[in-house]
C-alpha positions as a printed NumPy array, in Angstrom:
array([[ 24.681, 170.958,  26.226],
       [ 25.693, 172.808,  29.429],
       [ 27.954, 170.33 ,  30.422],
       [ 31.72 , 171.616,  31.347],
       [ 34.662, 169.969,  31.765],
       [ 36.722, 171.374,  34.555],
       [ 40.265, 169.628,  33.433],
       [ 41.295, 171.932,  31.502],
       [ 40.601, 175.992,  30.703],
       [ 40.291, 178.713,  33.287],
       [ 39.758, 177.886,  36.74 ],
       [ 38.612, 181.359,  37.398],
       [ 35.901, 181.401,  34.587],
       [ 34.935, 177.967,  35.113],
       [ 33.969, 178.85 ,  39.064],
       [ 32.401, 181.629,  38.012],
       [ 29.745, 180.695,  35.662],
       [ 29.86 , 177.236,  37.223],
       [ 28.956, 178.599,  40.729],
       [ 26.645, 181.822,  40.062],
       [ 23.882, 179.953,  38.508],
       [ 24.311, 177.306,  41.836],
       [ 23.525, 180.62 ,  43.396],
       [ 20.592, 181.152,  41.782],
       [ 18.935, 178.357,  42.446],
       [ 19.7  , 177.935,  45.889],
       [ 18.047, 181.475,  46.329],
       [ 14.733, 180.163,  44.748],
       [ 14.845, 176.654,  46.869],
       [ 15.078, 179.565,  50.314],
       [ 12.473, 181.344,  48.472],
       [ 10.126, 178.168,  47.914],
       [ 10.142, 177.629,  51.958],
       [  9.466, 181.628,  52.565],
       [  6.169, 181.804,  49.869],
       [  4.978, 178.819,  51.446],
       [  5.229, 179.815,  54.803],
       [  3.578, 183.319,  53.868],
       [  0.332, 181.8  ,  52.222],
       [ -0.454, 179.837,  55.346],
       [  0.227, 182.338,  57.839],
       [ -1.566, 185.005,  56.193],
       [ -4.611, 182.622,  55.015],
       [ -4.663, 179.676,  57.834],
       [ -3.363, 181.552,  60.443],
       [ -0.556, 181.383,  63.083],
       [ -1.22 , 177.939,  64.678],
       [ -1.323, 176.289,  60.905],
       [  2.141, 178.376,  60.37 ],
       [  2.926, 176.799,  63.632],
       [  1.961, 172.872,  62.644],
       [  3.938, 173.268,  59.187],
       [  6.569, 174.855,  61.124],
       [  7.204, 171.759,  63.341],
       [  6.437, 169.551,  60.103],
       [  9.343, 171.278,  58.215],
       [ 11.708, 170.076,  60.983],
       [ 11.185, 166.704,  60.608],
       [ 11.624, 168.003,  56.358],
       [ 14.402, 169.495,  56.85 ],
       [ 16.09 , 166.662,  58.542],
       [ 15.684, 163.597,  56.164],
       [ 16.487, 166.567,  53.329],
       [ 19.532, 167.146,  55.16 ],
       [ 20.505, 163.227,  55.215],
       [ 19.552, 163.102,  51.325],
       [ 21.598, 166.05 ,  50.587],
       [ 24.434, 164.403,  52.061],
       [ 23.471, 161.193,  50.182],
       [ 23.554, 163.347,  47.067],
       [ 27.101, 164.744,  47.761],
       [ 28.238, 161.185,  47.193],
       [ 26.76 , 161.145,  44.161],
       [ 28.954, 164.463,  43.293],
       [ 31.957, 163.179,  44.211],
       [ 31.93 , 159.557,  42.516],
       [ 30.112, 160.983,  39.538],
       [ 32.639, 163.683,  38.819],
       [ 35.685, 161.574,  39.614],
       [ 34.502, 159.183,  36.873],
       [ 33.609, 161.701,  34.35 ],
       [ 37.567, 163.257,  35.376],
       [ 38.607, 159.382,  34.495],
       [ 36.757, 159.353,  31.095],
       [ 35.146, 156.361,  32.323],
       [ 30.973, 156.853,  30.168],
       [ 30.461, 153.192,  31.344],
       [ 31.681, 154.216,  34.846],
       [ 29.145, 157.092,  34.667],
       [ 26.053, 154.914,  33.567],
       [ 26.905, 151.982,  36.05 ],
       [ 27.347, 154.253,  39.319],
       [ 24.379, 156.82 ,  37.755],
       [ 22.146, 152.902,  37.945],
       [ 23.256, 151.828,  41.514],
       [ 22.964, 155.634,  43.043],
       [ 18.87 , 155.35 ,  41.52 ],
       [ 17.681, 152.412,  42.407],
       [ 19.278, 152.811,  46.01 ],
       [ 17.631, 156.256,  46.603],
       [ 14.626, 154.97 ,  45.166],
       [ 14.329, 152.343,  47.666],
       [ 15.2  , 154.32 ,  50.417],
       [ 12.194, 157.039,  49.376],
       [  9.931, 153.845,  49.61 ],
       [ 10.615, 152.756,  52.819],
       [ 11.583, 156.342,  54.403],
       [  7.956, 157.384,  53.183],
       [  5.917, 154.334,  54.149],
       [  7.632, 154.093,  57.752],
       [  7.166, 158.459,  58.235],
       [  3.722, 158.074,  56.901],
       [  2.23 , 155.411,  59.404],
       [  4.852, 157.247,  62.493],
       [  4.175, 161.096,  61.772],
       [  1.715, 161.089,  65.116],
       [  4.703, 159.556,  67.158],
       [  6.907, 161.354,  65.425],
       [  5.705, 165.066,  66.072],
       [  4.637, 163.594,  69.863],
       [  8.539, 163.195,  70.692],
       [  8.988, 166.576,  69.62 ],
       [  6.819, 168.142,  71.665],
       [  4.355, 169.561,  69.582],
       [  1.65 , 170.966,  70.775],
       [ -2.197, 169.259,  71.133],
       [ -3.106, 171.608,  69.177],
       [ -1.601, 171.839,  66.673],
       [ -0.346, 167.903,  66.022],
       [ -3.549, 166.646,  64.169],
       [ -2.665, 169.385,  61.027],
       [  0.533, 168.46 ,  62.024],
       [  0.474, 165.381,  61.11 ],
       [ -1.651, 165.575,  57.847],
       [  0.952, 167.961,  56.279],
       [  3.867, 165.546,  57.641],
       [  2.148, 162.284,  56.241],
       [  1.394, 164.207,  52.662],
       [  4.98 , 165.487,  52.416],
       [  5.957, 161.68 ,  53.119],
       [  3.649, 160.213,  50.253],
       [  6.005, 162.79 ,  48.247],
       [  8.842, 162.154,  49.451],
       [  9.96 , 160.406,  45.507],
       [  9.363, 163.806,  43.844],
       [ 11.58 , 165.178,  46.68 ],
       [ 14.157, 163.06 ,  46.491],
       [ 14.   , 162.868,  42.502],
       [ 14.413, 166.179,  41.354],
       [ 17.457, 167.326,  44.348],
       [ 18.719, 164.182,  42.404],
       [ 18.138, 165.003,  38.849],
       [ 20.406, 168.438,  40.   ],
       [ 23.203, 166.728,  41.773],
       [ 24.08 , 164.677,  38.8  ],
       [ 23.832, 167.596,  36.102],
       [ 26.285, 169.292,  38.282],
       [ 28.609, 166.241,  38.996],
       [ 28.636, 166.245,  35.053],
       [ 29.292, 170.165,  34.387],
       [ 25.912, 171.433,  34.401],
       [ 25.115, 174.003,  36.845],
       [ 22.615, 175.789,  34.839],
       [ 19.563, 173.399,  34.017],
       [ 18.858, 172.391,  37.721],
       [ 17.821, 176.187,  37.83 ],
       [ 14.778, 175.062,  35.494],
       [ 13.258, 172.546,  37.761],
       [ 13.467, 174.623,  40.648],
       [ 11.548, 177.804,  39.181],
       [  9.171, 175.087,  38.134],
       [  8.612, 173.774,  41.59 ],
       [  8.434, 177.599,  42.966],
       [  6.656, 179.053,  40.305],
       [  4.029, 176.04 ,  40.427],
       [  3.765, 176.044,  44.688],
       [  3.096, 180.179,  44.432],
       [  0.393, 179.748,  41.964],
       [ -1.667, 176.653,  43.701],
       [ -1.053, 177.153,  47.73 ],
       [ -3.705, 179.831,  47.172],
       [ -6.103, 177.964,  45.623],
       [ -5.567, 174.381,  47.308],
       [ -6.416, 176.132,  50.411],
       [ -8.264, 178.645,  50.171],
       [-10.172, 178.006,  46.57 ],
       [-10.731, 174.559,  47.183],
       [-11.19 , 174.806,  51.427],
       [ -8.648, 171.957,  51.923],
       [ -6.545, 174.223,  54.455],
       [ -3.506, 172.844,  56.042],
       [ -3.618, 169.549,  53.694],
       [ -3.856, 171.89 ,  50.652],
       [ -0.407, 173.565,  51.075],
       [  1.197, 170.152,  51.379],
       [ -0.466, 168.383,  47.963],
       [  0.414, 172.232,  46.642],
       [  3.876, 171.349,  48.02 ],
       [  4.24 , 167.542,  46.405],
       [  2.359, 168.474,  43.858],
       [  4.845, 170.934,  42.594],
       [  7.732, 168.966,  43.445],
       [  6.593, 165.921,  41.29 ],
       [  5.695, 168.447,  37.808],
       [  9.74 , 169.572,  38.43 ],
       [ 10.658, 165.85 ,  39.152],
       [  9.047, 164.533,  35.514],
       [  9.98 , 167.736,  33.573],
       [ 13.879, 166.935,  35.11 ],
       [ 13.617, 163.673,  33.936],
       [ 12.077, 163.733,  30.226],
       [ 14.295, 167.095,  29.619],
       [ 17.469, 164.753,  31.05 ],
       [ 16.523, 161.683,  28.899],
       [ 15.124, 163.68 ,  25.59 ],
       [ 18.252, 165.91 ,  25.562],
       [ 20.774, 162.971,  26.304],
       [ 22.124, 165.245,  29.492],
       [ 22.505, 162.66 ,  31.617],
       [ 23.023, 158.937,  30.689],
       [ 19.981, 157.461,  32.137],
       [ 18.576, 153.648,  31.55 ],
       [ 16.08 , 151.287,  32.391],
       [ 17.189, 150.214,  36.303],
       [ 19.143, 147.219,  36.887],
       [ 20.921, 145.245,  40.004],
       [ 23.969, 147.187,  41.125],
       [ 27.038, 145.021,  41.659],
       [ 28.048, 145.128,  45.149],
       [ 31.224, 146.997,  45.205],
       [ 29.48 , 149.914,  43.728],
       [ 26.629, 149.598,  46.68 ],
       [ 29.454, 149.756,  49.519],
       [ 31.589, 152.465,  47.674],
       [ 27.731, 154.977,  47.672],
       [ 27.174, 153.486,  51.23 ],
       [ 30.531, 153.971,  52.476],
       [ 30.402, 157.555,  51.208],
       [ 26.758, 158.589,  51.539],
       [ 26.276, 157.413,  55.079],
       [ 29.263, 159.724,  56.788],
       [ 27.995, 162.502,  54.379],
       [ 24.195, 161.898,  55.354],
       [ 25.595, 162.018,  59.176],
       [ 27.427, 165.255,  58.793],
       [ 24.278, 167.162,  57.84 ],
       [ 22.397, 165.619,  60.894],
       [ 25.669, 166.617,  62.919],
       [ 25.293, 170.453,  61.724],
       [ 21.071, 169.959,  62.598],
       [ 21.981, 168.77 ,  66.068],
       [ 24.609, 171.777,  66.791],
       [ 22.039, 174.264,  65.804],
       [ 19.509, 173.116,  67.828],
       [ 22.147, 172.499,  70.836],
       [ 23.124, 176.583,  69.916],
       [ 19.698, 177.509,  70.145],
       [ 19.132, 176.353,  73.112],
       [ 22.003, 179.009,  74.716],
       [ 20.421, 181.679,  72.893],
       [ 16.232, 180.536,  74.694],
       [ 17.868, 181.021,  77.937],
       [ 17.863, 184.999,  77.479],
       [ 14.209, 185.513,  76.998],
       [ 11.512, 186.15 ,  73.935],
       [ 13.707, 189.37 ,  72.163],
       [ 16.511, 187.351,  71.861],
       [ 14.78 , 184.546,  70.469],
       [ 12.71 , 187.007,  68.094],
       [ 16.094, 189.015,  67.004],
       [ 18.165, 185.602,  66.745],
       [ 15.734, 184.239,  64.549],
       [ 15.197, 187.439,  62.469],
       [ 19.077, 187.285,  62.357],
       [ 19.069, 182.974,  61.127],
       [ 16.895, 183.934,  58.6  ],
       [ 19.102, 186.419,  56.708],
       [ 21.752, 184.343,  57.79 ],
       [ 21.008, 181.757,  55.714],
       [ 20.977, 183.852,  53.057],
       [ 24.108, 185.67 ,  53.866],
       [ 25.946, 182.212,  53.384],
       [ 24.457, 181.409,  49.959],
       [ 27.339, 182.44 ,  48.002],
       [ 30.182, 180.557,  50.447],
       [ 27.664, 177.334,  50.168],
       [ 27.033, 177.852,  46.202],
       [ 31.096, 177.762,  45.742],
       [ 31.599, 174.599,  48.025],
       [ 29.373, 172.476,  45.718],
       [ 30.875, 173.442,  42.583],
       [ 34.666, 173.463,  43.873],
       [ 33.006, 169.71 ,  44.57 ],
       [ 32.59 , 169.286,  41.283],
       [ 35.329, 170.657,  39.679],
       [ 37.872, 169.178,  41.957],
       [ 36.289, 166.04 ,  41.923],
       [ 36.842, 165.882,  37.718],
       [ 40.356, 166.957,  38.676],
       [ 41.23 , 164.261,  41.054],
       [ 39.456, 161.371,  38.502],
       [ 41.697, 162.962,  36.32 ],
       [ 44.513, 162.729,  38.275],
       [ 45.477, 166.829,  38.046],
       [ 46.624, 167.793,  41.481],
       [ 48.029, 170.84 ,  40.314],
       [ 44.627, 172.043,  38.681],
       [ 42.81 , 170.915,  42.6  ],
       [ 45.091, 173.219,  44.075],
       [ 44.429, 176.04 ,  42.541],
       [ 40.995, 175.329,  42.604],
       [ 40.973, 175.467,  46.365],
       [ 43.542, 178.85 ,  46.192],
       [ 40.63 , 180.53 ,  43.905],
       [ 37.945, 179.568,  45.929],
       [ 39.298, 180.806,  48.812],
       [ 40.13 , 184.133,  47.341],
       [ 36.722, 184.175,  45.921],
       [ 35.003, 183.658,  49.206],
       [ 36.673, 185.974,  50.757],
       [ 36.048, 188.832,  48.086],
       [ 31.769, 188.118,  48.034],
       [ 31.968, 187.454,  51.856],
       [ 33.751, 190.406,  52.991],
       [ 31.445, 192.776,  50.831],
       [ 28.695, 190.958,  52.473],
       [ 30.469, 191.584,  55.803],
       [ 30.578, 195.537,  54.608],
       [ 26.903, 195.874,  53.842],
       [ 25.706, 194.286,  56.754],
       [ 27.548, 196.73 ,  58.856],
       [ 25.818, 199.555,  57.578],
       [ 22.416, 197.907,  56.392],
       [ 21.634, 195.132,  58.096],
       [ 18.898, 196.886,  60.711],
       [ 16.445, 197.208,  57.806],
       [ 16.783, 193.549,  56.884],
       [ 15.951, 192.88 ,  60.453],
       [ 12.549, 194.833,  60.404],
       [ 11.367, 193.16 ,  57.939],
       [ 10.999, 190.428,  60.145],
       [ 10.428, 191.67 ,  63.814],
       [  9.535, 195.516,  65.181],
       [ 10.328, 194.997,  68.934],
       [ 13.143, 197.233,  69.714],
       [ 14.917, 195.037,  71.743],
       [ 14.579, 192.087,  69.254],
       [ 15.819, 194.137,  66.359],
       [ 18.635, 195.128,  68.784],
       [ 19.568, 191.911,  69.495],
       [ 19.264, 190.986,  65.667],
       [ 21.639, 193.798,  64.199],
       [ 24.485, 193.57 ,  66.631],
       [ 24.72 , 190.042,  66.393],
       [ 24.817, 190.204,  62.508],
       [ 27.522, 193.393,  62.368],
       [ 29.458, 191.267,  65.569],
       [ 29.588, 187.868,  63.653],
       [ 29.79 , 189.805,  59.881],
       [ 33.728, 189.923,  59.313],
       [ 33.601, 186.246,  60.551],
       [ 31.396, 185.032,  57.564],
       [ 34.466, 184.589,  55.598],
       [ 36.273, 182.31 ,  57.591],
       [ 33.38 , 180.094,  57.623],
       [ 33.513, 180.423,  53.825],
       [ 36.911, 179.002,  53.995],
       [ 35.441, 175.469,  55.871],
       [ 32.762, 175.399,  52.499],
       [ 35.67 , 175.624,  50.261],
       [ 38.316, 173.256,  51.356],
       [ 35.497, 170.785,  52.558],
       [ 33.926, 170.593,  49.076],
       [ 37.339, 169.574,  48.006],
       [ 37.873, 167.242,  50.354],
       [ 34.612, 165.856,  49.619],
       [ 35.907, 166.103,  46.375],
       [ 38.456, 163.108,  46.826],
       [ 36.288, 160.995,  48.835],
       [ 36.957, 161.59 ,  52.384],
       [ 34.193, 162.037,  53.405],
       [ 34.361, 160.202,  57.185],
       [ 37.084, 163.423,  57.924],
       [ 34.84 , 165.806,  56.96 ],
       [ 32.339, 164.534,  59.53 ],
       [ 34.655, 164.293,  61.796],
       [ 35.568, 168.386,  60.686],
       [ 31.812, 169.177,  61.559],
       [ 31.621, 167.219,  64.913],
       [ 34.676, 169.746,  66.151],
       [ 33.353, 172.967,  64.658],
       [ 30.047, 171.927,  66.372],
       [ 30.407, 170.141,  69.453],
       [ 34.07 , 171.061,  70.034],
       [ 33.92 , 174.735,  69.126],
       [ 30.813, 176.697,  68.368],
       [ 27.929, 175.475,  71.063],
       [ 30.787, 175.275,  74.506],
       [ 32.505, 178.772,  72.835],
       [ 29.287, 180.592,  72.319],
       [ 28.007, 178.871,  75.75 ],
       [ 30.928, 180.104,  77.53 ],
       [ 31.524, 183.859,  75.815],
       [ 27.099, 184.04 ,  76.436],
       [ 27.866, 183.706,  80.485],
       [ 30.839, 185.932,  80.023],
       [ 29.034, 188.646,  78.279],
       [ 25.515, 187.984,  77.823],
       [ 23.67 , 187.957,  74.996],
       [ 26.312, 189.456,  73.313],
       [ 28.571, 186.746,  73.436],
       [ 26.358, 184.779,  71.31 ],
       [ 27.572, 186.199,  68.14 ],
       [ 31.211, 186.833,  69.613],
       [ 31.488, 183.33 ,  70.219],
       [ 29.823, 181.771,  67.269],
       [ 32.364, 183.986,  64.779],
       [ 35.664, 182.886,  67.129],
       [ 34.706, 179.397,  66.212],
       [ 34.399, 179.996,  62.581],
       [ 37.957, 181.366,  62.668],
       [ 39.591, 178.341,  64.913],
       [ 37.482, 175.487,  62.732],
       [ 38.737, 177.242,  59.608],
       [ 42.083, 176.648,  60.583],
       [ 41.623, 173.097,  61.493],
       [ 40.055, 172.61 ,  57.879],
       [ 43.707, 174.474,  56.507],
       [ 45.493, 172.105,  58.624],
       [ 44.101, 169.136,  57.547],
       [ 43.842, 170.161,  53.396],
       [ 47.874, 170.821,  53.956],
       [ 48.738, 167.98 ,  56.267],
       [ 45.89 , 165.013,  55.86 ],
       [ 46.147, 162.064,  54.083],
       [ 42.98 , 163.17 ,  51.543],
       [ 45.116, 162.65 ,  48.657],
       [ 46.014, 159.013,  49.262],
       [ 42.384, 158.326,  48.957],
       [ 41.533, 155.866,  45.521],
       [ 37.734, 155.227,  45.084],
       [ 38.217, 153.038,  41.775],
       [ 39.961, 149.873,  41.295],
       [ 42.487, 151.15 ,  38.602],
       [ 41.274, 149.135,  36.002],
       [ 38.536, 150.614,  36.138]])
């Protein structure tokens, strides 16, 4: 068993070997998007790479509002295995599947039958919708195997385990490298290939998560049943704020990008050279947020405060070590991670001095991954959304807006790192002087 319980022993060794291997596999989920992207540029071409590109969005999205589904699940989970509470555990573990399960129904019957109108409101082009579309409406059919294995992984780590959700993954990667080749090129099914390569893949990780969960007695499954209806308004009242704050971050992005369009094709190329390490850049910070999650969520069931304090010190302090040798490296290396991407010089301009402006940012925008997850942690989850909507809306599109007119193109990254720093201290303020702690999710006889 690779199960941990963070109530008692180090807090320092338990964020360590909790957190790396979350690390790990959130390299090989960024990995699974970059080899699939690769075999259909290089063997469909760039309009395919275009289609799946548009496809992903509309992915990405209802991924996003899952994910956020799924930190509910972390947070009730690992507050009941704090409390003790195995019945607690089975009962919420039976209400959190057969609600996700019915929402992958109907979310992948209504996106099947509305991918055309779908990709239509987004503009995509004539061209391109009809593969479009067939990838979209494949990935929907899916959409279970999706949904199931991110699920299998949420509730190993709600329970300790950080370490077999790495399994499934490589499965899912390993399995997608080997048959997006020979789906579409092999077998001629082009475009439609990569996405049964894609589903495909995801449902051999989904069933080896589950028999390896059930065989092993990892997690406490059993044959569905009725949830009561306190436990369906406690995921609701939890999942839907959390599902919103991901589609809050997706909406700021896309409101960002639209400052950085307005100064021509190199910025765009550099800026999106630049997102793309970015997102790997901010692994780490995003790898400790979900397991301070977990551990402070055993904590709180648990009733330690003292031990979710120092959980937040140390993963603060940890953030700002890995972030701010990041922040170092990028300085002086960054340019060749750029041209791996783009060779225009005045893309891979633009891409380098935004990443060495906004590096020694990074870890203040650790600090809002950090001190979220533990607010997550306790169940306040409607404040955290309401954390995003200023660091978004209130912050980082009008202060990168305004510092872009005041210095061009180089007040993109000036302006995105200022916000980091002023939403990280509204995310101090309100761990030191909210109400987060007052929050109960259980009836105490429970």
């Amino acid at each position: 068993m690779n199960q941990r319980d963070f109530t008692s022993g180090s807090i320092i060794k338990h964020l360590f070997f909790f957190s790396t291997p979350i690390l790990f596999t959130n390299l090989l989920q960024t990995s699974y998007q970059l080899i699939d992207g690769l075999w259909v540029g290089n063997l469909l071409g760039e309009r395919a790479l275009g289609a799946i590109s548009v496809s992903s969005t509309v992915i990405f999205t209802i991924l996003a509002f899952m994910i956020g589904i799924n930190q509910a699940t972390l947070t009730i989970l690992s507050q009941q295995k704090g409390m003790k509470d195995d019945d607690g555990v089975k009962r919420y573990l039976n209400a959190f599947v057969t609600i996700l399960s019915t929402m992958a129904i109907i979310l992948g019957v209504i996106g099947y039958f509305s991918s055309n109108t779908i990709l239509s409101l987004l503009g995509t082009p004539q061209t391109m919708l009809k593969e479009a579309a067939s990838y979209l409406q494949i990935h929907f059919i899916g959409i279970f195997f999706l949904f199931g294995y991110n699920f299998i992984g949420t509730v190993l780590r709600s329970l300790g385990d950080s370490k077999t959700p790495i399994r499934f993954v490589a499965i899912a990667v390993l399995c997608n490298t080997v048959l997006d080749p020979i789906f579409i090129s092999v077998l001629d099914l082009g475009i439609e290939g990569a996405a049964l390569a894609t589903v495909f893949s995801q449902g051999v990780a989904f069933i080896y998560g589950l028999m390896l969960t059930i065989h092993k007695q990892f997690v406490p499954f059993s044959k569905p049943t009725l949830p009561k209806k306190e436990e369906v308004l406690l995921i609701l009242k939890l999942g839907i704020p959390s599902g919103l704050q991901m589609t809050v971050i997706s909406a700021g992005v896309m409101a960002i990008m639209s400052v950085v369009t307005s100064f021509g094709e190199d910025v765009v190329a550099g800026f999106g050279a630049a997102q793309r390490l970015d997102s790997l850049i901010m692994l780490p910070a995003f790898a400790l947020g979900t397991a301070v999650n977990s551990m402070a969520g055993q904590n709180i069931g648990a009733q330690k405060w003292d031990r979710v304090r120092q959980i937040a010190i140390y993963g603060v302090l940890y953030n700002f070590s890995i972030m701010l040798f990041l922040a170092f490296v990028i300085v002086f290396y960054v340019k060749y991670g750029i041209l791996l991407f783009i060779e225009e010089e005045k893309a891979v301009h633009f891409g380098t001095n935004y990443l060495q402006t906004i590096a020694f940012f990074y870890p203040f925008l650790g600090i809002n991954f950090i001190l979220n997850g533990i607010l997550r942690a306790s169940g306040a989850m409607f404040q955290v959304l309401v954390l995003n909507f200023i660091s978004f809306w209130i912050l980082r599109y009008p202060l990168t807006f305004l510092f872009s007119k005041w210095w061009d193109e180089a007040g993109i990254g000036l302006g995105m790192g200022t916000s980091f720093v002023i939403s990280s201290l509204f995310a101090i303020l309100y761990y030191r002087f909210g109400k987060w702690k007052e929050k109960q999710l259980f009836q105490k006889e429970e």
